[in-house]
SESE-22128 format. One line per 10 residues: for each residue z, x, y of C-alpha. Coordinates in nm, 3 decimals, decimal comma. Layout:
// SESE-22128
Z:X:Y; ... $
// end
This chain:
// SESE-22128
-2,835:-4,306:-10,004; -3,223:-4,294:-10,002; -3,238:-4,567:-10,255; -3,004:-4,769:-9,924; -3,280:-4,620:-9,690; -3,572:-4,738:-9,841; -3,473:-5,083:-9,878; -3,267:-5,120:-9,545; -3,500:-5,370:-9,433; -3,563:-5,585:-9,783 $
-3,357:-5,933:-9,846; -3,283:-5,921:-10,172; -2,957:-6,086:-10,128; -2,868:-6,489:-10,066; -2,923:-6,585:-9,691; -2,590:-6,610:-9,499; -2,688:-6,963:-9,423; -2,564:-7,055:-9,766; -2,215:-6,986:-9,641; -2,277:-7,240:-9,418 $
-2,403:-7,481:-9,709; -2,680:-7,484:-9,406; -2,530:-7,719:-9,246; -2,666:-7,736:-8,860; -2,344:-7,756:-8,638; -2,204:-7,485:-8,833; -2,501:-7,267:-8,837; -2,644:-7,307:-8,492; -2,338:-7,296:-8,361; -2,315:-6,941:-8,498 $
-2,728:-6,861:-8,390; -2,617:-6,960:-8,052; -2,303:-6,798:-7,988; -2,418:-6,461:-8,141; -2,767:-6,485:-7,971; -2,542:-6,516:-7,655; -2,325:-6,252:-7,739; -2,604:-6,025:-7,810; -2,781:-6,106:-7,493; -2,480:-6,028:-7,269 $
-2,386:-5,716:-7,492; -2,805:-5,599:-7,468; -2,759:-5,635:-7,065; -2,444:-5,410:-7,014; -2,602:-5,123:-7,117; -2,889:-5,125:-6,863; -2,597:-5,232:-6,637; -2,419:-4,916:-6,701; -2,755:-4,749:-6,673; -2,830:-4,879:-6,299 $
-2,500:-4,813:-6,178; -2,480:-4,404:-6,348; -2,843:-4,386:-6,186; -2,721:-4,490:-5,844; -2,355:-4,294:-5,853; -2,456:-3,904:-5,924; -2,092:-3,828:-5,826; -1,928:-4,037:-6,150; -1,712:-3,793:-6,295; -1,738:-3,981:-6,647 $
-2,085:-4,001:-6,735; -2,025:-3,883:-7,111; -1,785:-4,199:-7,193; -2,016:-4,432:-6,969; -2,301:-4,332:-7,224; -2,076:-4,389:-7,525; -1,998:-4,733:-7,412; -2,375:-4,813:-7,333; -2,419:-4,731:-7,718; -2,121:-4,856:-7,826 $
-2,175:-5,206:-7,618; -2,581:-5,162:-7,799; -2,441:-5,128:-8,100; -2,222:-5,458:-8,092; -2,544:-5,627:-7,942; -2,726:-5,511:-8,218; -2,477:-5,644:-8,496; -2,491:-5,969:-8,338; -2,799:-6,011:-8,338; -2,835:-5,901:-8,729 $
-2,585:-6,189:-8,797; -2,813:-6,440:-8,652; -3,143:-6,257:-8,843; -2,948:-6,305:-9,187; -2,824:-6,640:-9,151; -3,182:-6,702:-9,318; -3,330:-6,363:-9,377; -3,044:-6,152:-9,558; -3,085:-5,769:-9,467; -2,716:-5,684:-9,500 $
-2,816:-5,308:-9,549; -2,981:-5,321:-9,202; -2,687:-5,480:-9,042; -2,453:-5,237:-9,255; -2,608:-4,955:-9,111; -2,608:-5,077:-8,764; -2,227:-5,192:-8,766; -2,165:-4,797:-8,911; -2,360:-4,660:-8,611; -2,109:-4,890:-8,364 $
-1,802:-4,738:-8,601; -1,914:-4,381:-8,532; -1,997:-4,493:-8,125; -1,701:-4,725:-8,099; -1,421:-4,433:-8,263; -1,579:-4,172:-8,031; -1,556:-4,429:-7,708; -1,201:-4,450:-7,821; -1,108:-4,045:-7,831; -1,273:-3,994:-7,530 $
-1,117:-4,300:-7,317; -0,752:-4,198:-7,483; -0,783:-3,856:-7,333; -0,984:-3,970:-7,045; -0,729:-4,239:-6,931; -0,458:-4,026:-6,685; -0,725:-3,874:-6,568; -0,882:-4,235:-6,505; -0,528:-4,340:-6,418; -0,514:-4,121:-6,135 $
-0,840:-4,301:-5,984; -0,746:-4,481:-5,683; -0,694:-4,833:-5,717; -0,881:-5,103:-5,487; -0,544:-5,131:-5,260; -0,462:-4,700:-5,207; -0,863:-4,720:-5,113; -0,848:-4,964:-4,864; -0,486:-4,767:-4,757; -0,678:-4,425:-4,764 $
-0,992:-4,568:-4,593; -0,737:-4,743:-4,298; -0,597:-4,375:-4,292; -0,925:-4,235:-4,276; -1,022:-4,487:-3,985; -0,690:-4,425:-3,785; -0,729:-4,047:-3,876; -1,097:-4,070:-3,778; -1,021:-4,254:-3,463; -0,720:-4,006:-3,386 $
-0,998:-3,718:-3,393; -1,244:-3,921:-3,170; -0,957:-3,923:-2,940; -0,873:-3,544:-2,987; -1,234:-3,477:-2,973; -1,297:-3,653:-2,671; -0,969:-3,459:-2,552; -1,157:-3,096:-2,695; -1,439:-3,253:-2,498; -1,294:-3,283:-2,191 $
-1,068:-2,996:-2,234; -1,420:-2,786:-2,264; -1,560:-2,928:-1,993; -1,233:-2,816:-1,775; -1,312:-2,442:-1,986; -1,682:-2,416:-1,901; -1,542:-2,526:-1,474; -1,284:-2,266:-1,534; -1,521:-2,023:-1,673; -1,802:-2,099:-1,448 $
-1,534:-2,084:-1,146; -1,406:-1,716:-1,290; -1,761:-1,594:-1,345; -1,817:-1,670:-1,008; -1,511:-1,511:-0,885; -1,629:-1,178:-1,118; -1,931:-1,206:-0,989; -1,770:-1,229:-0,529; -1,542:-0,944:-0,719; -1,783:-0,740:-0,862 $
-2,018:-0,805:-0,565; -1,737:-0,760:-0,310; -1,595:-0,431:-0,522; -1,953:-0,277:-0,500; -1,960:-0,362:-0,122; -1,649:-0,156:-0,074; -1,724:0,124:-0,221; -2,053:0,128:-0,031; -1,839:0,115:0,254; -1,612:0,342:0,166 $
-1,862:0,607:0,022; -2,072:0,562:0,363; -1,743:0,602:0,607; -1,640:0,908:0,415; -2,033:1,049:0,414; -2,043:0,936:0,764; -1,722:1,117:0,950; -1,731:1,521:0,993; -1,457:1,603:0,748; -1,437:1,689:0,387 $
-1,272:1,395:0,161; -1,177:1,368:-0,211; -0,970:1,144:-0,408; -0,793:1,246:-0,743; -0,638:1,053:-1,022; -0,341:0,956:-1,134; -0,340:1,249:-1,328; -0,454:1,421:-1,100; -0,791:1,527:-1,157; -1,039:1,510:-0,909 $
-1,330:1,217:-0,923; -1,499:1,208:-0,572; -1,587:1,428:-0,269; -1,829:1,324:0,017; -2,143:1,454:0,110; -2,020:1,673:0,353; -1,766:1,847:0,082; -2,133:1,955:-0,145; -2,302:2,080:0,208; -2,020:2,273:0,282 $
-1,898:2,382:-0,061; -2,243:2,447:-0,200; -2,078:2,333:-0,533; -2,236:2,077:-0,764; -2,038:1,753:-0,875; -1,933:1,922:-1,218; -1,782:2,267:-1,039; -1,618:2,048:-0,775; -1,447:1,819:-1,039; -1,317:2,053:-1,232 $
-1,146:2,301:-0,977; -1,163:2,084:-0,648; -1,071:2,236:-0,295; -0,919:2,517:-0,509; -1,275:2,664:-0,626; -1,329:2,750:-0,245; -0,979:2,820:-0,146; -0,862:3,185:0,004; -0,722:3,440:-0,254; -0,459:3,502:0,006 $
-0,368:3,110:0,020; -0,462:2,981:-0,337; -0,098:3,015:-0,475; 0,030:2,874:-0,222; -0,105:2,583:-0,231; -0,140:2,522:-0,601; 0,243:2,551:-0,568; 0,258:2,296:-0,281; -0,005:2,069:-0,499; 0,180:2,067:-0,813 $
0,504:1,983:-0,624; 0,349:1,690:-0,462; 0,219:1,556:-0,761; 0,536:1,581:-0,974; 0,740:1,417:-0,627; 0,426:1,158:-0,567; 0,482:1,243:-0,201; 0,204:1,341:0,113; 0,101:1,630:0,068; -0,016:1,886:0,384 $
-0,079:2,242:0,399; -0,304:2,460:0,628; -0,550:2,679:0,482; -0,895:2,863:0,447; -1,170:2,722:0,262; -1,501:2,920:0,218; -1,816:2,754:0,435; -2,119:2,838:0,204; -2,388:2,831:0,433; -2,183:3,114:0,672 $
-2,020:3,281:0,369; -1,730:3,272:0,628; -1,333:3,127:0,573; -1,271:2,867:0,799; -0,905:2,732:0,849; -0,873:2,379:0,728; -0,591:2,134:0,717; -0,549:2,007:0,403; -0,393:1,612:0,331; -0,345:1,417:0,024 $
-0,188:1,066:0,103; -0,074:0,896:-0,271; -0,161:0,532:-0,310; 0,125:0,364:-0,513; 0,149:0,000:-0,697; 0,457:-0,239:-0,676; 0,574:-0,014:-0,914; 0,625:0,323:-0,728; 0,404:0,489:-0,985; 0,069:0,648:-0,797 $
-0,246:0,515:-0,897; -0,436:0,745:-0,658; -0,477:1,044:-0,396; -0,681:1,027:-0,119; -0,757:1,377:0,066; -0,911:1,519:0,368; -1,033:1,859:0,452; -1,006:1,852:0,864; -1,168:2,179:1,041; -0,883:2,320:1,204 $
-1,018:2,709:1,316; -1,064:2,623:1,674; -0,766:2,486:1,704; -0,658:2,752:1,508; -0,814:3,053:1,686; -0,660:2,863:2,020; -0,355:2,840:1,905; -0,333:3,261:1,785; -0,464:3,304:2,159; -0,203:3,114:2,311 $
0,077:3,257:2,153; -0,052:3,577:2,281; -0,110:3,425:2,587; 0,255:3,305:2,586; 0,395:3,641:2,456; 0,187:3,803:2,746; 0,337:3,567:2,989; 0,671:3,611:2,882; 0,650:3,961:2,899; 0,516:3,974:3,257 $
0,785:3,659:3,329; 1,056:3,930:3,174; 0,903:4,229:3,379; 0,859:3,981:3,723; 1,223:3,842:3,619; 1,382:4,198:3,600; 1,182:4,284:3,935; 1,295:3,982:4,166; 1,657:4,119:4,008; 1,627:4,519:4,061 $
1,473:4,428:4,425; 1,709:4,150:4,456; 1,999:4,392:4,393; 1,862:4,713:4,556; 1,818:4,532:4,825; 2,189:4,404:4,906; 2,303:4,767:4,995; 2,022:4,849:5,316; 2,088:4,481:5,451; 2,472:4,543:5,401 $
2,457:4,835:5,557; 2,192:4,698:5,843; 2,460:4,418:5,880; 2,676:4,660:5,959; 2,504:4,878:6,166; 2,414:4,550:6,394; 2,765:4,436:6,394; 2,904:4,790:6,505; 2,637:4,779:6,771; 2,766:4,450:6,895 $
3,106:4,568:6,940; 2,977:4,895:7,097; 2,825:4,703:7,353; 3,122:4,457:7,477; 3,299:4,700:7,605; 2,979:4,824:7,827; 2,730:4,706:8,034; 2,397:4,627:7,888; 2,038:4,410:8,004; 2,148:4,036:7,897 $
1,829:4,013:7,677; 2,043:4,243:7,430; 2,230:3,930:7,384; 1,941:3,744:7,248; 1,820:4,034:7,057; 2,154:4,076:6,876; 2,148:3,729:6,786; 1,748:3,715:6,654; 1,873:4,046:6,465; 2,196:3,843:6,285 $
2,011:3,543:6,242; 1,713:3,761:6,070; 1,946:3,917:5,780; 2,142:3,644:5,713; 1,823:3,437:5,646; 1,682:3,776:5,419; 2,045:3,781:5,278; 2,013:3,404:5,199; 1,626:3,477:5,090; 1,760:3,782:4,827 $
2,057:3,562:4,698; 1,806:3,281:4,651; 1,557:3,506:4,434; 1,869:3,634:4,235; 1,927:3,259:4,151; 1,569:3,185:4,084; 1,589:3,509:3,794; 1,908:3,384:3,638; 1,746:2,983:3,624; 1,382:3,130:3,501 $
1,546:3,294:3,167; 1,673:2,924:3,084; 2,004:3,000:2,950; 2,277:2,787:2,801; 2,573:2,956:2,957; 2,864:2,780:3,074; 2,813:2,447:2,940; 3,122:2,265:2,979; 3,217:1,928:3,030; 3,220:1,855:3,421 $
3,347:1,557:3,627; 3,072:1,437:3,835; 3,314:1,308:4,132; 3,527:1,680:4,108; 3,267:1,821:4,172; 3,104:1,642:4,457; 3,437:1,674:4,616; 3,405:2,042:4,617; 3,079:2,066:4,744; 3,166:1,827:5,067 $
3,500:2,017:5,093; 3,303:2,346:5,119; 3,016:2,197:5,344; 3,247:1,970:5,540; 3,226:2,151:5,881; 2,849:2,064:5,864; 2,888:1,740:5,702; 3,134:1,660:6,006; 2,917:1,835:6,295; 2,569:1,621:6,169 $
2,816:1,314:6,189; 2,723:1,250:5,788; 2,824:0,953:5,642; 2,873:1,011:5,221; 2,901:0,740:4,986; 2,950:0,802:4,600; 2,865:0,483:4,359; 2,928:0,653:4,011; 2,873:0,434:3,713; 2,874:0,785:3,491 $
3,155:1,029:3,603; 3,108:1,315:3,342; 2,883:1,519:3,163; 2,838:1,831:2,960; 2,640:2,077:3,169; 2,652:2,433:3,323; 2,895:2,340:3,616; 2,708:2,643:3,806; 2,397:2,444:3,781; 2,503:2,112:3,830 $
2,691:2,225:4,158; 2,365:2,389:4,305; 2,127:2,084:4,198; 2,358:1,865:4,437; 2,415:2,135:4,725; 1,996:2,194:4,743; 1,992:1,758:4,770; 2,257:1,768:5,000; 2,247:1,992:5,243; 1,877:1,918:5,235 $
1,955:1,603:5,321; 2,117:1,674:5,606; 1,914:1,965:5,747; 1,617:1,724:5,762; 1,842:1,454:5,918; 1,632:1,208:6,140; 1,760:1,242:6,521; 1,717:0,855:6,559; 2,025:0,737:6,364; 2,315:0,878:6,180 $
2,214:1,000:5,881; 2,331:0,870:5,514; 2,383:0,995:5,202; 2,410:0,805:4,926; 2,494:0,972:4,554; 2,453:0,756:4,199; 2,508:0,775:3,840; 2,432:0,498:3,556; 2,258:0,556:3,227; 1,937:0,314:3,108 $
1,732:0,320:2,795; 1,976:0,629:2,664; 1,881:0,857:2,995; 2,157:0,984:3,277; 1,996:0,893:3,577; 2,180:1,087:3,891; 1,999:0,970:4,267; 2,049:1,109:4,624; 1,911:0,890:4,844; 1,894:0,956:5,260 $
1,786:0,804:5,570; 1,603:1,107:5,716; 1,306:1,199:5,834; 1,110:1,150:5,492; 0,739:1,313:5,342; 0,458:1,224:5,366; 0,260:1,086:5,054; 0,038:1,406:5,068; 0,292:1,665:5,076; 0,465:1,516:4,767 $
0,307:1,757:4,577; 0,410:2,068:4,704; 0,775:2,006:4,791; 0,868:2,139:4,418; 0,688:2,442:4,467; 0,811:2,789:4,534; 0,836:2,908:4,890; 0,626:2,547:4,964; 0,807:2,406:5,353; 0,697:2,087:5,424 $
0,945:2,080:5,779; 0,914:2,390:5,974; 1,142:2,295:6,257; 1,469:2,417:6,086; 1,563:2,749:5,912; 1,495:2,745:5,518; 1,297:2,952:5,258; 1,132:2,690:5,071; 1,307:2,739:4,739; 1,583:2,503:4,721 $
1,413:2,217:4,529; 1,212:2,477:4,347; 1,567:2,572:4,178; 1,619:2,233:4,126; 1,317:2,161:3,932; 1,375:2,442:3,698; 1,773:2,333:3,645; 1,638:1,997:3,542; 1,313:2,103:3,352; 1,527:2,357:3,194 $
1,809:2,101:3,081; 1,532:1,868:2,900; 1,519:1,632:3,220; 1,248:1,525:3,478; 1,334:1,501:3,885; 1,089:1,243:4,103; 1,107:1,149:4,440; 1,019:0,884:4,629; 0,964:0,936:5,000; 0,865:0,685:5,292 $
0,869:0,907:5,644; 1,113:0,800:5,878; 1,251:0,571:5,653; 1,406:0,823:5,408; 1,400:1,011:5,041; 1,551:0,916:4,714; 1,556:1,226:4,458; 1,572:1,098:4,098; 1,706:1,279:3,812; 1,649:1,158:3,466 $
1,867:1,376:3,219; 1,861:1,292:2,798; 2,187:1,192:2,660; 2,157:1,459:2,406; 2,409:1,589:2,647; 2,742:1,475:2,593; 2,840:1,139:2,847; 3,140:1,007:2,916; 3,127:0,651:3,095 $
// end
């Protein structure tokens, strides 16, 4: 092998010419075409070269340097032939042709396995198809990116719009609670609000002035740090039930004022704000000063209990002197009567006439005065005795059937428009409301025509309204006042004791009514009686 080494590059054999018997077409023929063959073969390596030096990303770089040699190789071999058509160094080419063998076999394994792979390469066609794909695919995500684009552009309004609506929230939010934190530190009472669950989370400035508690005492107990031993169970029972039943919740009780280490009476309220839901979101309380009112309110029942008892002890009076009364005029009745038939049978002065008559006329108005007062006792104790149903026209008919000598004598002319004929009241009462009206009516009569009565009933708005309206001599506007009152006369030119319309009043007053009157004088007097239809009414 060294002996082929060390004369690879001697001719010691015949020129290859001499195949050729040198002849020139033959042998130039063979120069030229392997002198070509070389060249082309010598530039496909650097070829190869340029391209694998420009394309980093060719997967087969390996079996694109085998070919280079391989392609060399064949180059190489051809250009040998030409070299030995006149200088024979077979050895030379020998060893040249075994080194494109070696680089021609390996080109072979390698592109035998390489070839699916190479297979799967794309061809010219599914690259143009992929690279149309890619365009329409590239074009479809210009579209969609233009579309993201725009769609962003409609985010970033959107957002912009809602940061700006945060921001009138937020803004508008803080605003109220400005508001609401300087109405509640502005107005005199004590407010809080609690939570759903119903801890407490605010209280006004006035609650910390007059609790003397800090924030962290105040939110843990609330109103209940400060309340009354004598009231705190109570109203811890009240709170918890109004919490459980979400309702309002309202009690009256006494909170400690620190700066006068004195209970004052306060009236509690919790009000429950609810969503669309039912479900309470919050509470918002009030603490409202109440021990005026309070300390009023404890004087006037004492008042009233004072009154009544005086009312009961003027009540029984009027009654004992109303009724120990009766006998001495009964028996002063009698005494002047017995008198008066003394003297008819004997001669007297005629002023003993006149006397005897002032005398009669003088108890019957103190027995009229004494039965009067008896009926003013009995109406001031405001009882609900014999409430029955009573017809309205019976019992008018009674009354003119009783009075009808005077109706007759005053020349009275009656007329009865009832649009209401019955009504569940004390028939006692009822009959002495119209007899005052009536006979009042007549009594103050006007001289200058014949007088007129005229008696209603109709119901508006849910209210009885019974009138007596007459043509007599009427009151004037400044009087109007006093008519109602006990013992008050506003006509002084006929009998009467002032106490008629004074019973009235108190029938009406007493039966959950009101009685007005409108007068004009000399024209006349309607009396106007507005009674509730808690009352039973029949049409």
């Amino acid at each position: 092998m060294l002996e082929f080494l060390k004369k690879i590059f001697e001719g010691d054999f015949i020129p290859h010419g001499h195949c050729y018997f040198w002849k020139p077409e033959i042998l130039w023929s063979h120069v030229i075409a392997d002198s070509l063959i070389s060249l082309a073969y010598f530039s496909i390596p650097f070829s190869l070269y340029y391209i694998f030096r420009l394309r980093r990303d060719f997967l087969y770089g390996r079996l694109m340097l085998l070919f280079a040699v391989f392609i060399f190789g064949c180059g190489a071999t051809h250009l040998v032939s030409v070299v030995t058509i006149w200088n024979p160094v077979y050895r030379l080419d020998a060893f040249l042709k075994i080194i494109t063998a070696f680089a021609s076999i390996a080109t072979a394994i390698i592109l035998i396995k390489k070839t699916p792979q190479i297979l799967q390469i794309p061809s010219a066609n599914d690259w143009r198809r992929l690279n149309s794909e890619l365009k329409n695919s590239n074009e479809k995500l210009k579209e969609s990116n233009e579309e993201l684009l725009r769609a962003d552009e409609v985010l970033r309004k959107i957002n912009s719009e809602l940061e700006e609506r945060v921001k009138y929230r937020t803004e508008e939010l803080e605003a109220s609670i400005l508001q609401f934190k300087f109405m509640t530190d502005s107005i005199s009472q004590l407010v809080f609000t609690v939570n759903e669950k119903g801890e407490f989370d605010y209280f006004n400035l006035n609650w910390y002035e007059y609790s003397g508690l800090d924030s962290k005492q105040s939110f843990q107990k609330g109103v209940f740090e400060i309340t009354h031993p004598e009231d705190l169970e109570e109203l811890s029972s009240f709170w918890r039930r109004a919490l459980q039943e979400g309702t309002v919740f309202r009690y009256t009780g006494r909170l400690k004022d620190k700066a006068s280490e004195e209970y004052r009476w306060h009236l509690i309220e919790a009000n429950p704000l609810k969503d669309s839901f039912g479900k309470v979101v919050k509470w918002f309380g009030t603490c409202t000063d109440v021990n005026a009112e309070k300390i009023y309110r404890k004087e006037l029942e004492r008042t009233n209990n004072e009154l009544k008892r005086i009312n009961t002890d003027l009540d029984n009076f009027v009654y004992t002197a109303s009724h120990d009364l009766k006998a001495p005029i009964s028996n002063l009745e009698g005494l002047v009567n017995s008198l008066s038939l003394e003297l008819q049978n004997s001669k007297y002065p005629q002023e003993f006439d006149l006397y005897l008559n002032m005398m009669k006329n003088s108890i019957l108005r103190f027995k009229t005065t004494i039965s009067e007062l008896s009926d003013i006792s009995k109406i001031q104790k405001d009882t609900e005795e014999d409430v029955d149903l009573v017809d309205i026209r019976e019992l008018l008919d009674e009354i003119l059937l009783v009075h009808h000598d005077t109706i007759i004598t005053a020349r009275t002319q009656i007329n009865i428009n009832l649009k209401t004929t019955q009504i569940s009241f004390s028939r006692k009462n009822l009959r002495s409301l119209f007899t005052n009206l009536i006979t009042n009516a007549i009594k103050y009569r006007s001289p200058m025509r014949r007088p007129e009565i005229t008696i209603t009933s109709e119901i508006i708005n849910d209210i009885l309204i019974l009138t007596v309206s007459d043509n007599g001599l009427g009151i004037e506007t400044k009087q109007i006042d006093k008519v109602f009152g006990m013992f008050k006369r506003v006509h002084t030119h006929v009998d009467g004791t002032g106490v008629g319309l004074y019973i009235v009043k108190r029938i009406v007053e007493n039966a959950g009514g009101k009685i007005t009157l409108n007068s004009t004088v000399n024209i006349g007097t309607t009396f106007s009686i507005q009674l509730p239809l808690g009352r039973e009414i029949t049409l």
